[in-house]
LOBA-854364 format. One line per 2 residues: for each residue x, y, z of N, C-alpha, C. Coordinates in Angstrom, 3 decimals, decimal comma. Layout:
X Y Z X Y Z X Y Z | ...
This chain:
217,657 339,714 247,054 218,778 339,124 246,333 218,542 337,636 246,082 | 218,087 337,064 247,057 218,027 335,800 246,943 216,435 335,082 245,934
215,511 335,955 245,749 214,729 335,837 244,612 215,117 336,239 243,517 | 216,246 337,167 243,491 216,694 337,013 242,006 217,731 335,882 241,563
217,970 336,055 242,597 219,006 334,800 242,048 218,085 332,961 241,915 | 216,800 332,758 242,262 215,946 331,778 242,411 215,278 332,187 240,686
215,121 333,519 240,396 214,611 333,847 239,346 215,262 333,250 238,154 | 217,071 334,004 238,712 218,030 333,485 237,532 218,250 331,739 237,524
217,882 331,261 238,408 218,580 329,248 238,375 216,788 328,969 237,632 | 216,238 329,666 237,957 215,255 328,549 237,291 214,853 329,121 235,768
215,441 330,049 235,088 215,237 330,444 234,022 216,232 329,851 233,002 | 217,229 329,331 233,517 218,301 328,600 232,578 217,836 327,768 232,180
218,144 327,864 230,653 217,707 326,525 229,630 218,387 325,396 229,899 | 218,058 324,015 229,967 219,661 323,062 229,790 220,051 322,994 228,536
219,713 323,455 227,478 220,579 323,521 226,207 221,673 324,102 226,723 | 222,338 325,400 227,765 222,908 325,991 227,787 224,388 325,242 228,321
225,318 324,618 227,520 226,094 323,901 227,738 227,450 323,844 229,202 | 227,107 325,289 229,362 228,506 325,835 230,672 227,655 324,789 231,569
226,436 324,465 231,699 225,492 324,010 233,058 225,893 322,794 233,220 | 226,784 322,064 232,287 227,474 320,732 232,312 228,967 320,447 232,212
229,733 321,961 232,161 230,931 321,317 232,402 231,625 321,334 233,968 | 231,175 320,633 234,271 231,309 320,418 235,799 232,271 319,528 235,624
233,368 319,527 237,362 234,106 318,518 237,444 233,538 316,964 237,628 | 233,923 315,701 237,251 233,280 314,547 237,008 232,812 314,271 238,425
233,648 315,245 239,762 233,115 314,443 241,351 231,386 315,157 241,506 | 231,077 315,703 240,643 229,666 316,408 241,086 228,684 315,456 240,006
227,669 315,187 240,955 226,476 314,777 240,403 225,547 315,732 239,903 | 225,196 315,445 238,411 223,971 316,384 237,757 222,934 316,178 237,998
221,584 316,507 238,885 220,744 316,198 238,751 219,212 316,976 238,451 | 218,360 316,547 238,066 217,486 317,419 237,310 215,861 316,776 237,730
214,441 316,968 237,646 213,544 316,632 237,764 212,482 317,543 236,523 | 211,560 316,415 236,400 210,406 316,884 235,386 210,084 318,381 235,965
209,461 319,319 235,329 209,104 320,615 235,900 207,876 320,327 235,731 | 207,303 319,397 236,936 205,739 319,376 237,170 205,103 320,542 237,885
205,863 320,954 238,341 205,559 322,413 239,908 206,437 323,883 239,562 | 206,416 324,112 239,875 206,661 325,969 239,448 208,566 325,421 240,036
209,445 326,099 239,475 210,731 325,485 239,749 210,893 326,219 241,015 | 210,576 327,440 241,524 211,166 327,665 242,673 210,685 326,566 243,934
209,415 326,111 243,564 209,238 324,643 244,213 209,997 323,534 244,712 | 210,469 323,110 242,934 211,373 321,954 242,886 212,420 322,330 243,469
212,816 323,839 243,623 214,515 323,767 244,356 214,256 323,808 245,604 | 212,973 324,124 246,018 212,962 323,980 247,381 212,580 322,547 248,025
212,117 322,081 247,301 211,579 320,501 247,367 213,108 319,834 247,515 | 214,166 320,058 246,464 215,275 319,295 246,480 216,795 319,781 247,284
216,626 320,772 248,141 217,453 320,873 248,790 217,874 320,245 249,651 | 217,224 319,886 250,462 217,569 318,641 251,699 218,199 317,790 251,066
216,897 317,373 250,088 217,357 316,312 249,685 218,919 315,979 248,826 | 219,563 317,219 248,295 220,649 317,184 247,730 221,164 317,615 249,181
221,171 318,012 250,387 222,165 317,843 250,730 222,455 316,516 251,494 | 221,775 315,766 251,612 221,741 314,670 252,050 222,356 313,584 251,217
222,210 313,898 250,184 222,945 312,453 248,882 224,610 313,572 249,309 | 224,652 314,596 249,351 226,020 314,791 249,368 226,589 314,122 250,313
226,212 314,265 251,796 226,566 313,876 252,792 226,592 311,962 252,859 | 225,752 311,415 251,868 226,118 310,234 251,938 227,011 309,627 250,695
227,369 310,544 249,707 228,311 310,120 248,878 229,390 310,564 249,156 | 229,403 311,621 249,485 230,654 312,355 249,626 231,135 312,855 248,657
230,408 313,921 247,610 230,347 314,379 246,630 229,417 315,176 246,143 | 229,556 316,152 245,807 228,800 317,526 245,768 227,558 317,297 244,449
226,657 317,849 244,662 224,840 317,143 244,176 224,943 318,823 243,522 | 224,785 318,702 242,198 224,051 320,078 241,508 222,647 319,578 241,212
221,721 320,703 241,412 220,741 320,206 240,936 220,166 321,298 239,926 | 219,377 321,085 238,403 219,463 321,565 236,858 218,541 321,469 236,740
217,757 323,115 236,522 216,471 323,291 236,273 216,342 322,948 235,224 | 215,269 322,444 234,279 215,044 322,320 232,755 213,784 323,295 232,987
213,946 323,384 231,049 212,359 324,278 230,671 211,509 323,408 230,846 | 211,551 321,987 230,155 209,791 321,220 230,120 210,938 319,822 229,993
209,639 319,265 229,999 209,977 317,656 230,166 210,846 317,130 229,350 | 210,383 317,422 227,842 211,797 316,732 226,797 213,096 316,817 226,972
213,256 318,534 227,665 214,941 318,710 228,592 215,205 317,759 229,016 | 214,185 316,912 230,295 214,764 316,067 230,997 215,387 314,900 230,117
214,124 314,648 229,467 214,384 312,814 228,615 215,659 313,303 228,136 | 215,829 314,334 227,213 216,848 314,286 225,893 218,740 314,521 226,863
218,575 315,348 228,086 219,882 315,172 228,712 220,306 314,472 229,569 | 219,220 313,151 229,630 219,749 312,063 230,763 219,818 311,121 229,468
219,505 310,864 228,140 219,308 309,915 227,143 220,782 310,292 226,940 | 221,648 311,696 226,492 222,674 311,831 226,097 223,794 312,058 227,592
223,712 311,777 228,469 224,584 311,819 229,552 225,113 313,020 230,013 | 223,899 314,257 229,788 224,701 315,120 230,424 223,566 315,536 231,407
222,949 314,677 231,941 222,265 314,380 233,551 222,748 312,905 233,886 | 222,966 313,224 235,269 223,820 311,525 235,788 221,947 310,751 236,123
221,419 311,669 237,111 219,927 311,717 237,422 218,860 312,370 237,132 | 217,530 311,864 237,104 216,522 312,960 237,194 215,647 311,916 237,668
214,338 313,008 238,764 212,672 312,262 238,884 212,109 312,267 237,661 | 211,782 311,237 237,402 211,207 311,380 236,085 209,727 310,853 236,251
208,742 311,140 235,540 207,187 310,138 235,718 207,523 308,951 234,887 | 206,427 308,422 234,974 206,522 306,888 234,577 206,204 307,189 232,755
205,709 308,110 232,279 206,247 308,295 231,134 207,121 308,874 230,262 | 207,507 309,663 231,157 208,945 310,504 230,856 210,159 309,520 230,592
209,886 308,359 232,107 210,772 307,486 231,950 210,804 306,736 230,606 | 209,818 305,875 230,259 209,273 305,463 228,997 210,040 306,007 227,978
209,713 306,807 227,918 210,404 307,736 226,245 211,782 308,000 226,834 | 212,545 308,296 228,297 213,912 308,171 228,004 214,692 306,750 227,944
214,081 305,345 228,129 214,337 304,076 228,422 214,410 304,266 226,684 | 213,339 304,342 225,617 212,900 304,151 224,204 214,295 304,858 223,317
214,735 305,875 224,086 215,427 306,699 223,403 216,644 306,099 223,631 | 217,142 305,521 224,761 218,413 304,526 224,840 218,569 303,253 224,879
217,750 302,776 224,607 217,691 301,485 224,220 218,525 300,745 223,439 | 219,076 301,318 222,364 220,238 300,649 221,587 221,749 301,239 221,932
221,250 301,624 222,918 222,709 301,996 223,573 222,900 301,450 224,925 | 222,810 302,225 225,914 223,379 301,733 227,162 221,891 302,286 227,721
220,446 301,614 228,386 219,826 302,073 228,501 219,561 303,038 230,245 | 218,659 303,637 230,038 218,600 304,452 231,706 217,875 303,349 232,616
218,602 303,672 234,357 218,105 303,030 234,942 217,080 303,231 235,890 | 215,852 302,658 236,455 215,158 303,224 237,465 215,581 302,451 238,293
215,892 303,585 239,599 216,625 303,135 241,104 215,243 303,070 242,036 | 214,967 303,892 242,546 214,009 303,922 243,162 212,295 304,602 242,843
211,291 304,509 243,530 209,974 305,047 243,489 209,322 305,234 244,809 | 208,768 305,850 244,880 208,326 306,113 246,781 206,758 305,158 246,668
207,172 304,649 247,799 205,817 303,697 248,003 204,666 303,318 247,512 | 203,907 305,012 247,280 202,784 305,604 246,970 203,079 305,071 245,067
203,982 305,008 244,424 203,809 305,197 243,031 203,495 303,918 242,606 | 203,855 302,461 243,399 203,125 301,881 242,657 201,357 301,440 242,262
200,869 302,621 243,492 199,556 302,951 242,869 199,088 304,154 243,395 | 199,386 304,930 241,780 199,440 306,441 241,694 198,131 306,374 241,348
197,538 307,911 241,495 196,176 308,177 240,785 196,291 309,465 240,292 | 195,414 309,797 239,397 194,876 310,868 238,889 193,866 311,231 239,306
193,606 312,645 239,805 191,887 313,446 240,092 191,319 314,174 239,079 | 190,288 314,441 239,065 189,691 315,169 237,601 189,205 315,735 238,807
189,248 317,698 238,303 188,443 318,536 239,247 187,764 319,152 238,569 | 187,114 320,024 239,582 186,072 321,151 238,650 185,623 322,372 239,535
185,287 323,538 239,056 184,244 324,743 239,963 183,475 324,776 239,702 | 182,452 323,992 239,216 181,192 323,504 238,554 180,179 322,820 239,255
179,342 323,377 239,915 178,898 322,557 241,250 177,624 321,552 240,289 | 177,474 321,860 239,049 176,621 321,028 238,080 177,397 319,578 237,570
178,781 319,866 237,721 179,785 318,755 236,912 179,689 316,964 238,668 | 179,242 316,406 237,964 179,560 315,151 238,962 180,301 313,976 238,154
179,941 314,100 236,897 181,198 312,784 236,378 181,531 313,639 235,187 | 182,346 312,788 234,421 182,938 313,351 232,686 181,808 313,364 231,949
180,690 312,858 232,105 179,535 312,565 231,126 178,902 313,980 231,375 | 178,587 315,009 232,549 178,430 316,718 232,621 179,368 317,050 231,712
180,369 316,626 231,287 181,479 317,855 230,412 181,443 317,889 229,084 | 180,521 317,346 228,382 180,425 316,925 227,310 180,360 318,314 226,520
181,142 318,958 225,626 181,360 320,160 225,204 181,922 321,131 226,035 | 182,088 321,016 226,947 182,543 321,664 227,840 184,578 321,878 227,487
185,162 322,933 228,872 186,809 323,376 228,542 187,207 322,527 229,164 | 188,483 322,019 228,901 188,893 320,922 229,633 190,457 320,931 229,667
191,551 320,751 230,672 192,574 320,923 230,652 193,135 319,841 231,078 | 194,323 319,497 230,813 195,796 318,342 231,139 196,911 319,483 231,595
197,673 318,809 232,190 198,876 319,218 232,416 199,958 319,281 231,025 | 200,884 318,655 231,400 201,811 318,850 230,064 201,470 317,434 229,662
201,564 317,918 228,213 201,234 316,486 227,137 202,224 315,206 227,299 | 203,352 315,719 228,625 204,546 314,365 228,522 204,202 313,894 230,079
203,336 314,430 230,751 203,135 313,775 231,762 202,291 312,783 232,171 | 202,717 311,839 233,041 201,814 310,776 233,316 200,619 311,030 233,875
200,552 311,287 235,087 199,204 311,567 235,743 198,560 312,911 235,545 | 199,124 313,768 234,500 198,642 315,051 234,118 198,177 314,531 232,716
198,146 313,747 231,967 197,913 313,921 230,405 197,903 312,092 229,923 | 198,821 311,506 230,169 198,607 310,158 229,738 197,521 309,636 229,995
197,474 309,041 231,743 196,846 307,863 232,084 195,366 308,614 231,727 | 195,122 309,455 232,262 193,681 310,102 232,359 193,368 310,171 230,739
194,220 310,209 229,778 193,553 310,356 228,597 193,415 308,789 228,019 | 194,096 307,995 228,568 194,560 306,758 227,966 192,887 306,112 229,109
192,522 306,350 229,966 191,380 305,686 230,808 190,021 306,138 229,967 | 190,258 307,733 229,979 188,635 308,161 228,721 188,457 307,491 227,890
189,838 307,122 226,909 189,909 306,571 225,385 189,020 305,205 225,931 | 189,362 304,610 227,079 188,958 303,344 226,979 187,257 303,409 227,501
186,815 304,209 228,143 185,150 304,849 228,336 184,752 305,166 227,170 | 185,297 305,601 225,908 184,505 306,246 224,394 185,352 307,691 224,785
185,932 308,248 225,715 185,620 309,642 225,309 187,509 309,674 224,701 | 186,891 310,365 223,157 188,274 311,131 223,102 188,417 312,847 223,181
189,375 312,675 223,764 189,214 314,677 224,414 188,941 315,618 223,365 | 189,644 315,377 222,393 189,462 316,337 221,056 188,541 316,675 220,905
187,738 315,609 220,734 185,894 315,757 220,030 185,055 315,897 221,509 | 185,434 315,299 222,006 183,998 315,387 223,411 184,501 316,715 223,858
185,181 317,537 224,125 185,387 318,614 224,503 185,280 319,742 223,409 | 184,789 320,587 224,052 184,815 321,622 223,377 185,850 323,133 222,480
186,999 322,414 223,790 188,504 323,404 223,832 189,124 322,112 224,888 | 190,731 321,837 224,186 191,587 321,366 225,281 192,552 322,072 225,236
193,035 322,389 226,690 194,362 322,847 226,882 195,214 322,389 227,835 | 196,456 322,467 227,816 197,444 322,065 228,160 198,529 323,012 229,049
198,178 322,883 230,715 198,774 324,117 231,420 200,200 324,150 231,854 | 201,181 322,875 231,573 201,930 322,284 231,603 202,890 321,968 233,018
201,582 322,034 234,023 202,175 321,864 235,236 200,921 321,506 236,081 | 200,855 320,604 236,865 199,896 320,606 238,204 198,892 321,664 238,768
199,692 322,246 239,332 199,555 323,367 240,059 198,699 324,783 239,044 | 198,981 324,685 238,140 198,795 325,579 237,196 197,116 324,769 236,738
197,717 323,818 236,478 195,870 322,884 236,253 194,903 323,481 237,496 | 194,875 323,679 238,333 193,970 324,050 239,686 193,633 325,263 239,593
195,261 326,218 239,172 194,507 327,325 239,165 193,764 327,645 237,919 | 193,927 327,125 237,030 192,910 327,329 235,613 191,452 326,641 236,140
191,544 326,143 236,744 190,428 325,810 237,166 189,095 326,708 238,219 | 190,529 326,943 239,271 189,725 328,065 240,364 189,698 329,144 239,711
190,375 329,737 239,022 189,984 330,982 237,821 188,714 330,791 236,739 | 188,627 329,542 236,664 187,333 329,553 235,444 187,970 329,333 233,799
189,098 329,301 234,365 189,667 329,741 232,473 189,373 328,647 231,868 | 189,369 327,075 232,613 188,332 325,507 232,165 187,397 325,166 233,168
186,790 324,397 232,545 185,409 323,811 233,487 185,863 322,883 234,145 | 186,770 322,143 233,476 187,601 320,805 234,588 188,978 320,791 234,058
189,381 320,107 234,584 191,384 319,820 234,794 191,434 318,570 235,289 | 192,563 318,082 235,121 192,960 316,427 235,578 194,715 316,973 236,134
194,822 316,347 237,294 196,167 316,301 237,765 196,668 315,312 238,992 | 198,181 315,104 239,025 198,427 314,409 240,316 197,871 314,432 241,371
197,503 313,022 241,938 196,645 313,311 243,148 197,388 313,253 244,467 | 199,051 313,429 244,102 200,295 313,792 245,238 199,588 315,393 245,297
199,759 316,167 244,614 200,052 317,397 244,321 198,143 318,314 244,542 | 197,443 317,378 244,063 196,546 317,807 244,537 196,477 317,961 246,330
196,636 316,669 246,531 196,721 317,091 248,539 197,167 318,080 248,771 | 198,883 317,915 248,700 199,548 318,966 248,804 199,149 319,871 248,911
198,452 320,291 247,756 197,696 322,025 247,562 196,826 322,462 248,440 | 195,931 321,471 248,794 194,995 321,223 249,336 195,331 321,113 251,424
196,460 320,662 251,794 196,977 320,669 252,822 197,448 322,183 253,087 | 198,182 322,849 252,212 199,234 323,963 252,623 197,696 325,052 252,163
196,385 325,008 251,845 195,359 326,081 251,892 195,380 326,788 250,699 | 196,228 325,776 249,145 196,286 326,758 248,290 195,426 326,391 247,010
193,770 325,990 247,386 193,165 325,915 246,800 192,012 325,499 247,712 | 190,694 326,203 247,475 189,455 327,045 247,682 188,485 326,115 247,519
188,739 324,942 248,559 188,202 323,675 248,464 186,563 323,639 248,482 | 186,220 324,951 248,767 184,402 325,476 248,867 183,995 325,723 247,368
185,178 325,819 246,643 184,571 326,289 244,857 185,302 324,999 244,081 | 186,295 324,502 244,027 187,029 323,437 243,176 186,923 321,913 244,236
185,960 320,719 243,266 186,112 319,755 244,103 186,538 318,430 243,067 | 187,400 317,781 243,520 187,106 316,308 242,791 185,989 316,098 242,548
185,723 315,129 241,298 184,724 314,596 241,151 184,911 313,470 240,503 | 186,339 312,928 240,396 186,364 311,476 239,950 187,332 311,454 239,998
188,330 309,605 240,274 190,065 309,415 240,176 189,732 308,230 239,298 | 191,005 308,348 238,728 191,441 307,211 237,345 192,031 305,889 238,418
191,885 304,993 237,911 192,454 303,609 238,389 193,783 303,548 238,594 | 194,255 303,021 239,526 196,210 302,908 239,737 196,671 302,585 238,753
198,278 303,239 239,288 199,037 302,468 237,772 200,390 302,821 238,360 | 201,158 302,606 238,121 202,752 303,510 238,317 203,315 304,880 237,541
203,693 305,086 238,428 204,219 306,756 238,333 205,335 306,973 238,236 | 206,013 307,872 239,332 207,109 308,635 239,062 208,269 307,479 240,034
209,719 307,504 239,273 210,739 306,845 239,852 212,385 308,078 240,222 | 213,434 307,586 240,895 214,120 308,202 240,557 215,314 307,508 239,524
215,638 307,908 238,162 216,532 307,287 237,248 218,102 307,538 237,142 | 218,907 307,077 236,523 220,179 307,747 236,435 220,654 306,921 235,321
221,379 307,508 234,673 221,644 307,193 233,012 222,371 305,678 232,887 | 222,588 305,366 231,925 222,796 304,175 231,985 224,070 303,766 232,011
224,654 304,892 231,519 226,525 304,983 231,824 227,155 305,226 233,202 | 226,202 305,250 234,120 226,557 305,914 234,886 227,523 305,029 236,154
228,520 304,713 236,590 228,552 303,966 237,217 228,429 303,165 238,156 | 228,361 301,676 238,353 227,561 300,952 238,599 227,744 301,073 240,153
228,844 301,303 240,725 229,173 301,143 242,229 228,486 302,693 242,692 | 228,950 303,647 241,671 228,044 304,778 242,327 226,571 304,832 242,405
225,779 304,133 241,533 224,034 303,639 241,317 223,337 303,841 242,594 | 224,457 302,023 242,613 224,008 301,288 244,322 223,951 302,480 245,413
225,463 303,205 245,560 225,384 303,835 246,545 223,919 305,019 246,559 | 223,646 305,342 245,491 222,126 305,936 245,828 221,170 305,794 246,034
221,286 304,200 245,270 220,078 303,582 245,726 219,817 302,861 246,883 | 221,219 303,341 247,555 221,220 302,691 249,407 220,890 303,844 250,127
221,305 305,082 249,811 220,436 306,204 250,357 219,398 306,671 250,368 | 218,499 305,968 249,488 217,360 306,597 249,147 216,587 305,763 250,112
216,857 303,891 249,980 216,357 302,952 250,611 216,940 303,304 252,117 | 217,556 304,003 252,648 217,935 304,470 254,046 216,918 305,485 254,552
216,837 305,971 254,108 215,717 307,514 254,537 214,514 306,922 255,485 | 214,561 306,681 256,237 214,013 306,758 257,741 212,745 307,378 257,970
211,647 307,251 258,311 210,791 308,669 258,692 210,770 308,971 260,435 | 211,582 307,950 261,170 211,681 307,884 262,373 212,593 308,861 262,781
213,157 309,016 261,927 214,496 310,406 261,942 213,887 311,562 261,593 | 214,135 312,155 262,968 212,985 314,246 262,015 213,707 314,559 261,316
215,088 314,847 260,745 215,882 315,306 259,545 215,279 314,316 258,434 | 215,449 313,118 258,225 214,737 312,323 256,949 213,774 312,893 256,563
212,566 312,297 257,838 211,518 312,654 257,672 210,928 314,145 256,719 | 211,754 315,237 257,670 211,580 316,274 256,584 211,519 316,114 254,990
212,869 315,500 254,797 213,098 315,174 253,667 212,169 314,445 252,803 | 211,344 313,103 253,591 210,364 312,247 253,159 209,303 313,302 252,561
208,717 314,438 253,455 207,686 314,959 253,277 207,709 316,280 252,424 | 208,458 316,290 252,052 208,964 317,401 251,248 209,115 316,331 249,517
209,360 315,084 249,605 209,230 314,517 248,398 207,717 313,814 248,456 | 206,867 313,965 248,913 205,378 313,200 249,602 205,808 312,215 249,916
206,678 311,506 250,705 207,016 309,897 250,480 207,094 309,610 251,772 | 206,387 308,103 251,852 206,135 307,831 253,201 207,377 307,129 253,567
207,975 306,407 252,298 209,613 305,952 252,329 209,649 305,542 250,943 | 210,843 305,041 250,604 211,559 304,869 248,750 211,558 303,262 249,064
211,354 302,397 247,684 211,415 301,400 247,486 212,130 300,893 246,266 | 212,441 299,702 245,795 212,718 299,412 245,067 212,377 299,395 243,727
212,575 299,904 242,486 211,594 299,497 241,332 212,861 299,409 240,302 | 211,953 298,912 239,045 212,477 297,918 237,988 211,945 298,433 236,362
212,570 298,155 235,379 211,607 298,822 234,172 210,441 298,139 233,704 | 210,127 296,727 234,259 209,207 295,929 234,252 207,835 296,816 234,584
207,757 297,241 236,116 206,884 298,601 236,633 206,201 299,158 235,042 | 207,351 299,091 234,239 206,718 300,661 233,650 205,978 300,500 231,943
205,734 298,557 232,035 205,604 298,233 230,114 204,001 298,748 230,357 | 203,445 298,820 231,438 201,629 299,280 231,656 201,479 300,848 230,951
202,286 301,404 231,311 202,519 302,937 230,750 202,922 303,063 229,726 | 204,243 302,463 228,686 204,274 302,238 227,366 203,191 301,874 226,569
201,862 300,883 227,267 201,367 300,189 226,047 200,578 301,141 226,507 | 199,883 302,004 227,625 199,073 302,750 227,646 199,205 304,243 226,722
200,670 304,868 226,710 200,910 305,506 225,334 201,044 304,950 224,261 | 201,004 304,198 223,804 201,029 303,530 222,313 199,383 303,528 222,082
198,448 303,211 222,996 197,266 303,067 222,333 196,842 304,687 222,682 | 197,120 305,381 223,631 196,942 306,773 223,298 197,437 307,962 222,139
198,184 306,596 221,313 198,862 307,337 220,282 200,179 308,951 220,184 | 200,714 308,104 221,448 201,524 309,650 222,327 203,288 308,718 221,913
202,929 307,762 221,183 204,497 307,228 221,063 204,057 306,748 220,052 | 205,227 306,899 219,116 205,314 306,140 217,482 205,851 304,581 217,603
């Protein structure tokens, strides 16, 4: 019962409007679908029950199909929050800008220097210069450390993916990049190098056949946002919970490690003009 009903929450579109008429005391909140959603709801349970328990107000949390869900229903206010990456954020900051723009509250430690891994099952592949014609995969085309930075770092080596590759595809999730990889279906993949551990910690990738073979330079990543209407005394109060989370506490802690975060910090939209100009010259923003 309870996988169908995990089946039914993560198959809802957010176009589907009933998913927002909630009473105004509940918070909407939503995250990029970098990871398979029965993931993300398991990833965000604690953690929603914990913002309940410190607001005192009941936390929904709103699967989307793909990333533009996120930008386009926190740009129009019918998400109060979402995790967003550092380019997701980008294009929802771009999209409200002449209005009331979105805010970034927090980022976990680790994001202000995120990386990307490029992998492979190719025991011939040691840098990008082996892949030359070769299959090659990204995550989703709106993600940062799945598709931006890593394409925006080649561009600046000579390689553009189109032409130096032979086939690109686009698996539109992390996790899904690895296994196209440990399957063979590409010769290499690029993805979060949170999510790579991860995989790599819990035994769910075959570290004797798929290995790194190169990381992209830091940059900033993923934050948590909340719209720009949103109000200002309620913000703070999340962004005092988030900056509370403890790892000295085994209940936090859980919580910490279940978001990879060693603890939440402060961040600003300043963080994020490196990632705008890095899509503008990747030609991923008009």
């Amino acid at each position: 019962m309870l996988k169908r009903t995990l089946a039914l929450t993560a198959g809802l579109a957010l176009s589907c409007s009933a998913l927002f008429a909630q009473a105004a005391d509940v918070l909407k909140v939503s995250a990029i679908p970098d990871e398979a959603p029965t993931e993300l709801l398991r990833k965000f349970e604690p953690l929603g029950a914990y913002l309940e328990q410190q607001l005192g107000m009941k936390v929904q949390f709103v699967p989307v199909a793909d990333y533009p869900a996120v930008v386009e229903a926190l740009a129009t206010d019918r998400l109060d929050m979402a995790w967003l990456g550092g380019f997701t954020f980008v294009q929802a900051q771009l999209k409200t800008r002449d209005k009331t723009p979105v805010i970034p509250l927090v980022q976990r430690e680790q994001d202000a220097q995120f990386t990307s891994k490029f992998i492979t099952a190719d025991p011939n592949v040691k840098s990008l210069a082996d892949l030359k014609g070769k299959t090659f995969a990204f995550g989703s085309v709106s993600s940062t450390s799945g598709s931006l930075m890593p394409r925006y770092f080649m561009q600046k080596d000579g390689i553009k993916p189109e032409t130096y590759f032979s086939r690109v595809g686009y698996s539109g999730a992390h996790d899904a990049t690895v296994a196209w990889v440990q399957a063979g279906k590409v010769d290499a993949g690029v993805l979060n190098a949170s999510v790579w551990q991860k995989l790599v910690d819990a035994g769910k990738v075959d570290t004797n056949k798929v290995k790194v073979f190169a990381t992209t330079p830091a940059y900033f990543d993923y934050n948590w946002t909340v719209r720009g209407t949103l109000d200002p005394a309620l913000a703070a109060k999340i962004k005092k919970a988030f900056l509370a989370l403890d790892p000295a506490n085994p209940e936090q802690k859980k919580i910490l490690d279940l978001q990879a975060a060693s603890r939440f910090i402060e961040t600003n939209p300043d963080n994020y003009k490196g990632i705008e100009e890095a899509a503008r010259a990747a030609e991923l923003l008009k």
